[in-house]
SEMI-246552 format. One record per residue: x, y, z of N, C-alpha, C in turn; residue in three letters. Coordinates in steps of 0.001 Angstrom, whole numbers, padded with zeros to 6 digits, always signed. Layout:
N
XYZXYZXYZala;...
END
This chain:
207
+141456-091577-017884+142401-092433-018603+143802-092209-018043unk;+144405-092920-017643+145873-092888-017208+146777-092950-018674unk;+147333-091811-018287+148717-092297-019399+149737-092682-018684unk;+150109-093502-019376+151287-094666-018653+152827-093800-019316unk;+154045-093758-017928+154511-092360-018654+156193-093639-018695unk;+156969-093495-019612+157774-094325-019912+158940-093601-019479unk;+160288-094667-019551+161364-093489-019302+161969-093262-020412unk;+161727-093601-021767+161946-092925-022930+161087-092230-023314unk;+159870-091762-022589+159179-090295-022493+159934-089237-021434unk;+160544-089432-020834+161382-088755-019658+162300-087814-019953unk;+163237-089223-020789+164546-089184-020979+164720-088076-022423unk;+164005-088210-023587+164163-087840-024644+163994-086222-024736unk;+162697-085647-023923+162647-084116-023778+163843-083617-022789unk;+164456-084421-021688+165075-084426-020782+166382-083740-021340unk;+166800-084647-022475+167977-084492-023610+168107-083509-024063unk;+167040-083754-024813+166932-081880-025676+166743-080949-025234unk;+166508-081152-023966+166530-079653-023009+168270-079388-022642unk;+168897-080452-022209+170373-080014-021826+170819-079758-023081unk;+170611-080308-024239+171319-079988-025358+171306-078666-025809unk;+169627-077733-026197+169700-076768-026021+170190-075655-025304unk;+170448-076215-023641+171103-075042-022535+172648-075455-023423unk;+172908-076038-023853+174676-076557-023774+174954-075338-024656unk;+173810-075306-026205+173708-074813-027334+173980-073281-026495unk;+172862-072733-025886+172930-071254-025732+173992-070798-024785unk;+174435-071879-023750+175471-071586-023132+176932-071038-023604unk;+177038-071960-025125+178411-072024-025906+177836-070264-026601unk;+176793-070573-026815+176368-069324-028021+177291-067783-026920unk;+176312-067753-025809+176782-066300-025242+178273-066486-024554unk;+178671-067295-024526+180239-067772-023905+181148-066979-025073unk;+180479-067526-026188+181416-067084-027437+181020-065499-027756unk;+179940-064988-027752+179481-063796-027753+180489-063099-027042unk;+180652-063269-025213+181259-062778-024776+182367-062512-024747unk;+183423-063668-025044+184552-063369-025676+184705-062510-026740unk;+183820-062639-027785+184479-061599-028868+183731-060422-028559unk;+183214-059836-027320+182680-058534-027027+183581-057886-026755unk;+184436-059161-025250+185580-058800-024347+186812-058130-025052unk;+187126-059232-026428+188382-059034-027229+187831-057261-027996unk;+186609-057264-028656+186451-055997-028983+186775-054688-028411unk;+186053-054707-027009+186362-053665-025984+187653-053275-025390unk;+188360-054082-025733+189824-054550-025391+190485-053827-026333unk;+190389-053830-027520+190980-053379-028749+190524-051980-028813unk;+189650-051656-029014+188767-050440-028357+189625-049470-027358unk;+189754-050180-026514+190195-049257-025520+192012-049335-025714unk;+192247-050043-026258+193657-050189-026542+193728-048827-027656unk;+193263-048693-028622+193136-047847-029865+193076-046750-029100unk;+192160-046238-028287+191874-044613-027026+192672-044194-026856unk;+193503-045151-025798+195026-045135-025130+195958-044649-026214unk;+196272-045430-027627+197057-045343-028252+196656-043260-028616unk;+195764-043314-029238+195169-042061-030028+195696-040927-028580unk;+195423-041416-027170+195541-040870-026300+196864-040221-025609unk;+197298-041105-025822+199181-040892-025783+199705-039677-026504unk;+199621-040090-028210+199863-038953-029044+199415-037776-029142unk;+197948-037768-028488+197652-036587-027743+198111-035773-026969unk;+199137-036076-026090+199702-035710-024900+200961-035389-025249unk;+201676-036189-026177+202813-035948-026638+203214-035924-028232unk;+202199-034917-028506+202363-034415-029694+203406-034889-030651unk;+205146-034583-030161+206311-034474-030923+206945-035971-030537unk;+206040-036668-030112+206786-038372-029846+206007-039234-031122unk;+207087-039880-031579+206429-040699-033213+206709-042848-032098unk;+207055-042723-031639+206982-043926-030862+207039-043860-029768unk;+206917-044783-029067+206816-044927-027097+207289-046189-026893unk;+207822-046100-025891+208678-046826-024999+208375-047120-023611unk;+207858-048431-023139+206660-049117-022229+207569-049228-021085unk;+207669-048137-020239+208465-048196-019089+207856-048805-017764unk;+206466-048682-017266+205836-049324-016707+204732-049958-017146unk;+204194-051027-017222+203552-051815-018092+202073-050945-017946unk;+201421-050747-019076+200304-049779-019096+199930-048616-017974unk;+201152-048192-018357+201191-047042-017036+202137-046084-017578unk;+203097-046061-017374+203786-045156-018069+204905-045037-019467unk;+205102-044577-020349+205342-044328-021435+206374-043359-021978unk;+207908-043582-022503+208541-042553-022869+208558-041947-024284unk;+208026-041066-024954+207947-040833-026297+209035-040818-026774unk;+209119-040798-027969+210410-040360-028736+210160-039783-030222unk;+211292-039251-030237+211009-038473-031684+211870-039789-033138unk;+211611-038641-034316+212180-039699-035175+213912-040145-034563unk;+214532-039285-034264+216123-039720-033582+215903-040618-032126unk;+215199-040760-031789+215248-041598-030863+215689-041079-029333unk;+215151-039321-029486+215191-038707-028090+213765-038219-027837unk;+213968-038816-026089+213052-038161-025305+212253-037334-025610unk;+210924-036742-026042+210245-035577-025842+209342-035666-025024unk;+209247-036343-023950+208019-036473-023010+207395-037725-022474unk;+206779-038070-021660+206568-038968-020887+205142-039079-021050unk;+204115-040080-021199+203152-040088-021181+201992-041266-020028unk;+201613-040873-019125+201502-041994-018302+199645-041753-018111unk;+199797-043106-017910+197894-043139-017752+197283-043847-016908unk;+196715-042744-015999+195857-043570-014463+194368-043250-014411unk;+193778-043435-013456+192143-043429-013660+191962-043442-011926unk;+190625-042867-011696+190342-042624-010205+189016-042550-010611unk;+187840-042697-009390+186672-043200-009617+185947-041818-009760unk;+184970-041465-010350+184020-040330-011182+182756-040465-010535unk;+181943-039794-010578+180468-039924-010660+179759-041057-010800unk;+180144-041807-011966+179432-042894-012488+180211-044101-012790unk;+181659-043748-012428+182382-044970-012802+184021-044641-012962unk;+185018-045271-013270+186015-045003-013456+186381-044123-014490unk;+187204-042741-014146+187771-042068-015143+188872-042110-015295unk;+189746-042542-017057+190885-043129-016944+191084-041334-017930unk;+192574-041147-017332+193120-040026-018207+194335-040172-018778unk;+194926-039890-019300+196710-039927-020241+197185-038573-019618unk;+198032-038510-018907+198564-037129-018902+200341-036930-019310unk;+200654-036251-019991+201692-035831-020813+202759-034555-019608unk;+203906-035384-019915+204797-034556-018634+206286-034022-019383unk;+206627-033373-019611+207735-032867-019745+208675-032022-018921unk;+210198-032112-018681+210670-031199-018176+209975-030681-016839unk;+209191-031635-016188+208644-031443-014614+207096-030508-014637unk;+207020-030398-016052+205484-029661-016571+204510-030546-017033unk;+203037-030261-016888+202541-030966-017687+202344-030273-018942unk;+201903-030612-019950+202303-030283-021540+200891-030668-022142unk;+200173-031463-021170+198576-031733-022119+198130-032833-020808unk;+196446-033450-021062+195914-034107-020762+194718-034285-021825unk;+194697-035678-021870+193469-036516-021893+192546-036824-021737unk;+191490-037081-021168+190449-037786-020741+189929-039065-021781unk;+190264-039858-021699+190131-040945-022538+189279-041670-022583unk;+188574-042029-021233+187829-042792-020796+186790-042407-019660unk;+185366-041975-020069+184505-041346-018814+183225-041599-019167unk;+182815-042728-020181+181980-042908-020684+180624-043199-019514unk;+180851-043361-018394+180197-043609-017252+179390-042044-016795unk;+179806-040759-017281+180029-039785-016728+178431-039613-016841unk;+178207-038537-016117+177092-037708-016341+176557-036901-017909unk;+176093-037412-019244+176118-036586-020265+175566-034931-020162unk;+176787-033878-020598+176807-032873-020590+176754-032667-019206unk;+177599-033122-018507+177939-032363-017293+179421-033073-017279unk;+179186-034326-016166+180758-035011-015973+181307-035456-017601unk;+180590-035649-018208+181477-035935-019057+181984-034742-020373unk;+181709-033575-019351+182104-032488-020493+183890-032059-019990unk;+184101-033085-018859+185597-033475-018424+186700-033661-019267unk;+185831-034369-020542+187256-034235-021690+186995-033025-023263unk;+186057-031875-022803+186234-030590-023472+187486-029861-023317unk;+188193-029781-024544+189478-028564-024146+189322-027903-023027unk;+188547-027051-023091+188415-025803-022418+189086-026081-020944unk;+188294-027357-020310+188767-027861-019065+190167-028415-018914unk;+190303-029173-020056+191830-030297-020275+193025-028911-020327unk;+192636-027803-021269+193672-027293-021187+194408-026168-019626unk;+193039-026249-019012+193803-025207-017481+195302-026624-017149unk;+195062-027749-017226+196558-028292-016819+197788-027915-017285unk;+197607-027445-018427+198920-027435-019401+199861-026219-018802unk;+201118-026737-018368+201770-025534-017899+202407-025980-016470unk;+201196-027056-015769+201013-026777-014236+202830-027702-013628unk;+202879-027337-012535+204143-028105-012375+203965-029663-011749unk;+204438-030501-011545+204521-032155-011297+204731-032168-009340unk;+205350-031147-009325+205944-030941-007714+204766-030103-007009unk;+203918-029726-007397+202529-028784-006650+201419-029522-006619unk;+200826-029843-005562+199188-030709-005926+198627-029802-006734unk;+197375-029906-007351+196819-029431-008080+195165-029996-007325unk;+194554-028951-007599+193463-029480-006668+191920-028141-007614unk;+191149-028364-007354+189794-027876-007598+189815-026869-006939unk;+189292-025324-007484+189354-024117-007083+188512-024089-005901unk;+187787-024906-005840+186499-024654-004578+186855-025644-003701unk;+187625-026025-003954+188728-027053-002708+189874-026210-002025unk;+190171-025400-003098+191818-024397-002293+191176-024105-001264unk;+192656-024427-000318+192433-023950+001113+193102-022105+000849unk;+194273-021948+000054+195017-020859-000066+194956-020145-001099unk;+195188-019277-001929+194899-018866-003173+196806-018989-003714unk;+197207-019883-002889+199032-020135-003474+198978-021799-004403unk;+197832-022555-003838+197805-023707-004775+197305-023547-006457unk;+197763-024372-007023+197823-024912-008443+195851-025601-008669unk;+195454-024219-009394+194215-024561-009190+193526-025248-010517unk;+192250-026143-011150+191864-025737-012237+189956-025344-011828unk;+189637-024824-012717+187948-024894-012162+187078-026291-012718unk;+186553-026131-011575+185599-027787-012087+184409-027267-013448unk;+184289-028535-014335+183221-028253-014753+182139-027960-014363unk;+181036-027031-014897+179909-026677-014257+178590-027972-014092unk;+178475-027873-012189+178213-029002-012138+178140-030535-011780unk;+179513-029964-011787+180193-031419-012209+181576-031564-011882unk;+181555-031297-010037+182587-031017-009307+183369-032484-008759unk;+182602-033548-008800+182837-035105-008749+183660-035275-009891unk;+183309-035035-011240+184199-035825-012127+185131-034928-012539unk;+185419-033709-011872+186343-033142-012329+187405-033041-011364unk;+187098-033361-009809+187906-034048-008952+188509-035144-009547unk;+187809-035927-009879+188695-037168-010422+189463-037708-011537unk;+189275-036101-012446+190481-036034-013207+191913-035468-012709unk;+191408-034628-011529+192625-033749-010839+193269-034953-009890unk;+192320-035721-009681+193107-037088-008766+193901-037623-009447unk;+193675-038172-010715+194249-038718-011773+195596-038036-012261unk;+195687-036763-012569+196481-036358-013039+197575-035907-011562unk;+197119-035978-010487+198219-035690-010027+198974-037370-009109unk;+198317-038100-009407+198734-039187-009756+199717-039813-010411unk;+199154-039180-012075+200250-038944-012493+201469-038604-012654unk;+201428-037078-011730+202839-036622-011652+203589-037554-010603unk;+202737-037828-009374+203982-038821-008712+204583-040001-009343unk;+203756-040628-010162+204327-042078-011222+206038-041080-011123unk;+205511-040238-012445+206557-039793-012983+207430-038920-012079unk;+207417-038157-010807+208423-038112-009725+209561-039636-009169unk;+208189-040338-009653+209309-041532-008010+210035-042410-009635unk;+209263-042057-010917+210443-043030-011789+211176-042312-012845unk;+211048-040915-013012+211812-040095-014108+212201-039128-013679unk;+211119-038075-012591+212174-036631-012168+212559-036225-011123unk;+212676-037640-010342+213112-037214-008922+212535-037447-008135unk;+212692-037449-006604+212109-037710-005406+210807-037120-005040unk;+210699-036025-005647+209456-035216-005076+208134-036221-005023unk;+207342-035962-004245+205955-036347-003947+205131-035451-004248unk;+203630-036109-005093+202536-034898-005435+201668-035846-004702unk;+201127-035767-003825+199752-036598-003436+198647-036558-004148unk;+197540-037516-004462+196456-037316-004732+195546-036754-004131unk;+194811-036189-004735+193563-035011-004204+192536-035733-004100unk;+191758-035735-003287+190138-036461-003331+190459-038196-003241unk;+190321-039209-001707+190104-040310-001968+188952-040721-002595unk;+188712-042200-002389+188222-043035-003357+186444-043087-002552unk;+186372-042035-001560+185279-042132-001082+184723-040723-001137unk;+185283-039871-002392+185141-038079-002360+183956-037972-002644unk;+183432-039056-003472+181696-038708-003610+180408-039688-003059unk;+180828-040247-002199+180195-041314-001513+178671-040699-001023unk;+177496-040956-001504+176019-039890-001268+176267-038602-001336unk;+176745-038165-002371+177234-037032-003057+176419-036934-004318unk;+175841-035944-004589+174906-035964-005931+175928-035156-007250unk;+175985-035197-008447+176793-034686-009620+176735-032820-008882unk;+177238-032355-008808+177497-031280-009052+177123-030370-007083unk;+177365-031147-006752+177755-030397-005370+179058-030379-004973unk;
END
């Protein structure tokens, strides 16, 4: 038996098929936006929580380079510290840190963002224990990974165990940091970054 096939047999499933793609297209379009706006806010909130971290005695900040660097202030409206925030690539993905500068010292760090990391290894990068060997260190000295010193005269911290990739790339980060804040608040000095963007390229976590 032939069925005789019409073009309002064609046309009509034809329809409701684009109508449906139009339907799911708008559906995850809109999904995605309010994921984007979430994660956004999200990570805006880190930063914020992240800042005050670093600079304890600052009750506001002052947006000196646009999401980059930061001048605290107290209730009078003086200086207590600088708070600036960069990121260099990790193990598994970008690690963004806040690091807190005073008086040509650093005064604290962050790790804000390492959610990429290795669990219980790279990402044990934002445990005190590790965050606090910075505190103290000067803005004018690289700072580099103990099993990197060439001399026992550099500014050292120890890597997490393990987890010598993502703890390079907080020391990249933070001395990053200090040059922001050399070339726009304390002067000429240069701190170079430690470890390029290819330090772990077929590199496994913890070699």
């Amino acid at each position: 038996m032939r069925v005789k096939i019409t073009p309002k047999a064609v046309l009509i499933p034809t329809i409701s098929l684009f109508i449906i793609c139009l339907i799911v297209t708008a559906v995850l379009a809109l999904t995605d936006n309010v994921t984007a706006e979430q994660i956004a806010a999200n990570e805006a909130q880190s930063k914020s929580e992240s800042m005050n971290a670093v600079c304890p005695d600052a009750v506001d900040f002052d947006e000196l380079i646009p999401d980059v660097l930061y001048a605290g202030k107290d209730n009078s409206g003086n200086i207590t510290g600088y708070a600036v925030s960069t990121a260099a690539q990790g193990y598994g993905g970008q690690v963004k840190v806040m690091t807190g500068i005073a008086d040509g010292k650093i005064i604290g760090i962050d790790v804000f963002f390492n959610d990429n990391e290795t669990p219980g290894l790279g990402k044990n990068t934002s445990d005190k224990g590790f965050r606090d060997q910075y505190n103290g260190l000067s803005v004018n000295e690289d700072i580099v990974v103990s099993k990197d010193a060439s001399s026992g005269n550099a500014q050292t911290v120890d890597a997490v165990t393990s987890a010598t990739i993502s703890s390079r790339a907080v020391t990249q980060a933070v001395n990053e940091a200090c040059a922001i804040y050399n070339e726009n608040v304390g002067g000429s000095a240069s701190v170079s970054a430690v470890g390029g963007s290819d330090a772990n390229t077929n590199v496994k976590e913890g070699e």
